[in-house]
C-alpha positions in Angstrom: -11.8 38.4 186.4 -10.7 42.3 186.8 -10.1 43.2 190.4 -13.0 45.4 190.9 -15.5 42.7 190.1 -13.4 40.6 193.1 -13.8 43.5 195.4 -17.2 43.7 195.0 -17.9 40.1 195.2 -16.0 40.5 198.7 -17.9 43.4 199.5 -21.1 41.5 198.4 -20.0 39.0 201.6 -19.2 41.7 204.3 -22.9 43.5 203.2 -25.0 40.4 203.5 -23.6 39.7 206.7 -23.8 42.8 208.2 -27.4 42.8 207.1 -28.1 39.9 208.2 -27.0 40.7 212.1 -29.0 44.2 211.9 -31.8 42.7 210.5 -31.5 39.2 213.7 -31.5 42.5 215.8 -34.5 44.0 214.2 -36.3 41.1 213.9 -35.8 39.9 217.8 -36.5 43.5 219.2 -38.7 45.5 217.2 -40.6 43.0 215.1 -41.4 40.8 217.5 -42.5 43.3 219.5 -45.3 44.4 216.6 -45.8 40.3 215.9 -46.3 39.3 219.4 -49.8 41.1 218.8 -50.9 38.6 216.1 -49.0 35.8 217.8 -47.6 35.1 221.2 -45.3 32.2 220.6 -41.9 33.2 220.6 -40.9 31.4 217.4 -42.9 33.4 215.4 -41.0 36.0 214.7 -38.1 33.9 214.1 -40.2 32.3 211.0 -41.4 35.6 209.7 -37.9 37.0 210.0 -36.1 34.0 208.1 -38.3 34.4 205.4 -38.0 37.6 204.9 -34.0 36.8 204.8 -34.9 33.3 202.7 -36.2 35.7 199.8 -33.6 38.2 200.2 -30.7 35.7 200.3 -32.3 33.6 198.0 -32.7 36.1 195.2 -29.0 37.3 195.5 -27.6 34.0 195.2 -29.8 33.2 191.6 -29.4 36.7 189.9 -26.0 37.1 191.0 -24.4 33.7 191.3 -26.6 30.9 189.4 -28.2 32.2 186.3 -26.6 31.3 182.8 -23.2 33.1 182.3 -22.6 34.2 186.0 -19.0 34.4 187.1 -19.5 31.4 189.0 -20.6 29.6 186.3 -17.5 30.5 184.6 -15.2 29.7 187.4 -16.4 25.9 188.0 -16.6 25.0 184.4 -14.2 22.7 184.8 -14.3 21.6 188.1 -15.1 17.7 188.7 -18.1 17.3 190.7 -18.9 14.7 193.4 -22.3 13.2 192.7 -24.1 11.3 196.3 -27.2 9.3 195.9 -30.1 10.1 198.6 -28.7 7.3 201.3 -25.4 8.8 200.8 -27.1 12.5 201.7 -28.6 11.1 205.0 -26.1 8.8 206.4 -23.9 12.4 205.6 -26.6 13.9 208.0 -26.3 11.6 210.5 -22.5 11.7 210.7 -22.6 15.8 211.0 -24.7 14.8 214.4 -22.5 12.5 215.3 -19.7 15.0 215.5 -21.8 17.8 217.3 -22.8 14.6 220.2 -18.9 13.9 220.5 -18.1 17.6 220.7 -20.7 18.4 223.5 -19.6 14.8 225.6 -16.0 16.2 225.7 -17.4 19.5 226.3 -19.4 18.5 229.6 -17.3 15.9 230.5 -13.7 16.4 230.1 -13.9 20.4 229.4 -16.3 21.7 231.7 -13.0 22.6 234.1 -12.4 25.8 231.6 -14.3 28.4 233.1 -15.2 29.9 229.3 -16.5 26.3 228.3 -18.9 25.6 231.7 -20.2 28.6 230.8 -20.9 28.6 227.4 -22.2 25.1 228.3 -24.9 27.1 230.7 -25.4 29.2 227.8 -26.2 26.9 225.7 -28.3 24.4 228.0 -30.7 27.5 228.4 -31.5 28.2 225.3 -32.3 25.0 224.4 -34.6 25.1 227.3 -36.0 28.4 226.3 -36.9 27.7 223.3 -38.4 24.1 223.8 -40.5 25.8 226.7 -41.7 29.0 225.2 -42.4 27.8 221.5 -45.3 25.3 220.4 -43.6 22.6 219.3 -44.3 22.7 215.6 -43.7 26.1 215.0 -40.2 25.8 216.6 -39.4 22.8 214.6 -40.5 24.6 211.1 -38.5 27.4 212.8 -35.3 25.4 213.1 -35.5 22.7 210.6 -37.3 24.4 207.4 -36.1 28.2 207.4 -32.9 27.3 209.3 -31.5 25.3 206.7 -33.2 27.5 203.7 -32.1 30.8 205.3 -28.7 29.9 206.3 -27.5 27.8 203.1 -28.6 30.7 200.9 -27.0 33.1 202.9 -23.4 31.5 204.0 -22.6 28.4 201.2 -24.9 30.9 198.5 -23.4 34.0 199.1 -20.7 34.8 201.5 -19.1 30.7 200.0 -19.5 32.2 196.4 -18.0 35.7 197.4 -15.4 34.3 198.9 -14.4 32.2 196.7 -14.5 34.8 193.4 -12.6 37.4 195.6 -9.7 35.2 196.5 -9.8 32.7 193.9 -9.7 30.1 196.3 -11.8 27.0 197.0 -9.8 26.1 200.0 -10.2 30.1 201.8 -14.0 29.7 201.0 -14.4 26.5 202.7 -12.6 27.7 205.8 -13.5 31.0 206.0 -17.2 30.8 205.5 -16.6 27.7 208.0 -15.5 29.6 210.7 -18.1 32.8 210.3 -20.6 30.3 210.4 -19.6 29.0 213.6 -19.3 32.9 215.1 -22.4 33.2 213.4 -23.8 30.9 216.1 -22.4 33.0 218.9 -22.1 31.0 222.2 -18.7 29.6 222.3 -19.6 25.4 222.6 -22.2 25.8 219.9 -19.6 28.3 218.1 -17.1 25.5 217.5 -19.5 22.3 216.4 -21.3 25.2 213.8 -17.9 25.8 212.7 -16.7 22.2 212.1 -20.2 21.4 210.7 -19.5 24.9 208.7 -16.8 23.9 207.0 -18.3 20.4 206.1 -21.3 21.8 204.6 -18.5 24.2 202.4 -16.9 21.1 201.5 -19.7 19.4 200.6 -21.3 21.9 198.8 -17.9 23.1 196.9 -17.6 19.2 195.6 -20.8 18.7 194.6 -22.0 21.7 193.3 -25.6 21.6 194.4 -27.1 24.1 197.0 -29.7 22.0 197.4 -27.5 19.3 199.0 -26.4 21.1 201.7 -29.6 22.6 202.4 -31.4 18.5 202.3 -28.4 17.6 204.5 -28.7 20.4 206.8 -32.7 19.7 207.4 -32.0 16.2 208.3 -29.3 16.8 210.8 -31.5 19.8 212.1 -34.8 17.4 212.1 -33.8 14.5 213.2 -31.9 16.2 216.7 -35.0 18.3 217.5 -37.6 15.5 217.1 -35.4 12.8 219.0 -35.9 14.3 222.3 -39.9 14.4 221.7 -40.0 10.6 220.4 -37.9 10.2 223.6 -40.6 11.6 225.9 -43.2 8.6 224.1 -40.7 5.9 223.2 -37.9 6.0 226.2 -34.9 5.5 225.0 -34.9 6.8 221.6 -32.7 9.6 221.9 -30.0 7.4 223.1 -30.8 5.5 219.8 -30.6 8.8 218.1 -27.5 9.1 219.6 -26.0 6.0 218.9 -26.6 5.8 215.2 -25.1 9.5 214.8 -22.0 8.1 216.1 -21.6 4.5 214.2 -22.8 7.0 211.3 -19.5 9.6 211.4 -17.1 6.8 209.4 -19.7 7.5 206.4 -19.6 11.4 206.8 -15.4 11.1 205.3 -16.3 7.8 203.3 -18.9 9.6 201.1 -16.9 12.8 201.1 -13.4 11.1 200.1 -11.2 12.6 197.0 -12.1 10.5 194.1 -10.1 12.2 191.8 
């Protein structure tokens, strides 16, 4: 590949991401104020906005990356693919949970003595409570679950994982780096670091099996599942311990399914 094309795949990645924070900015300020008028639930604009990005990203990533003779195409030619049968996918799912619960127990528990963590924790603790009070609940859930994993597979394993990766010639650097934006992406500091560890496993997992719509089916059910435990729980007490539980005795599965089998 010549060097300009690897510039501009690069540049491709800093564009869509600095689009993609003006337009957060212009979709929470001066759409939202226009869409409150139709609808007064906060998670409105949050769907119309990720939609608008879903098509945008989504587009990029087929005429640019996955049509017939793209530069991608080229590059993975040869590149052995891991192939993970349904159960696989969600037990995968499950195991990604499992490692955000352990993050946030050490978090509150063993590192709420940092200053920078308790906050973040606070930080964090309100806006789940935000937006579980200020959102019907099914509008927040397609919110979070649907458009979430849509919008942000397109845009970071789609695009900035593909530019990446043609830019530097580098598997590895994509995984990491698009990893680690994702987890800035996500902005307070606790959330910040699961995103990125969960980042860089969606990268992985997307790299070794080639399929965008893997990490997007993994990212709904890790998504789904966490927001609908704590409803169940509010019926059935005691599910989202359950929840919980399995997450954890799922994480062994997450590196079992995802081992080397070359």
């Amino acid at each position: 590949m010549k060097k300009s094309k690897r510039i501009l795949f690069l540049l491709l990645a800093i564009g869509v991401g600095i689009f993609d924070q003006a337009f957060q900015i212009f979709n929470y300020g001066y759409l939202k104020k226009y869409l409150d008028r139709i609808c007064s639930d906060q998670s409105f604009a949050g769907v119309v906005g990720s939609s608008i990005e879903l098509i945008i990203f989504a587009s990029i990533f087929y005429f640019v990356f996955y049509r017939r003779g793209s530069e991608l195409r080229n590059f993975d030619r040869d590149y052995k693919r891991l192939k993970l049968k349904n159960y696989q996918i969600f037990l995968i799912a499950l195991g990604l949970s499992g490692t955000t619960e352990v993050w946030l127990y050490i978090a509150e528990n063993y590192l709420s003595f940092i200053p920078a963590i308790k906050n973040s924790l606070d930080l964090f603790n309100k806006a789940m409570n935000y937006n579980q009070g200020e959102s019907s609940f099914i509008l927040a859930l397609i919110y979070g679950t649907v458009l979430a994993a849509l919008m942000e597979e397109f845009l970071f394993r789609g695009i900035i994982h593909n530019s990446i990766k043609l830019s530097f010639r580098s598997r590895l650097l994509a995984i990491l780096l698009t990893g680690i934006v994702f987890g800035i992406w996500h902005g307070i500091l606790v959330q910040a670091i699961y995103a990125a560890l969960g980042g860089i496993f969606f990268s992985y997992i997307y790299e070794r099996t080639g399929k965008i719509s893997v990490t997007i089916a993994i990212h709904f059910i890790s998504n789904f599942i966490s927001s609908i435990a704590p409803e169940l729980d509010k019926i059935l007490p005691g599910t989202e311990n359950f929840y919980e539980l399995v997450t954890l005795f799922s994480i062994p599965f997450l590196f079992y399914y995802l081992r080397d089998k070359k």
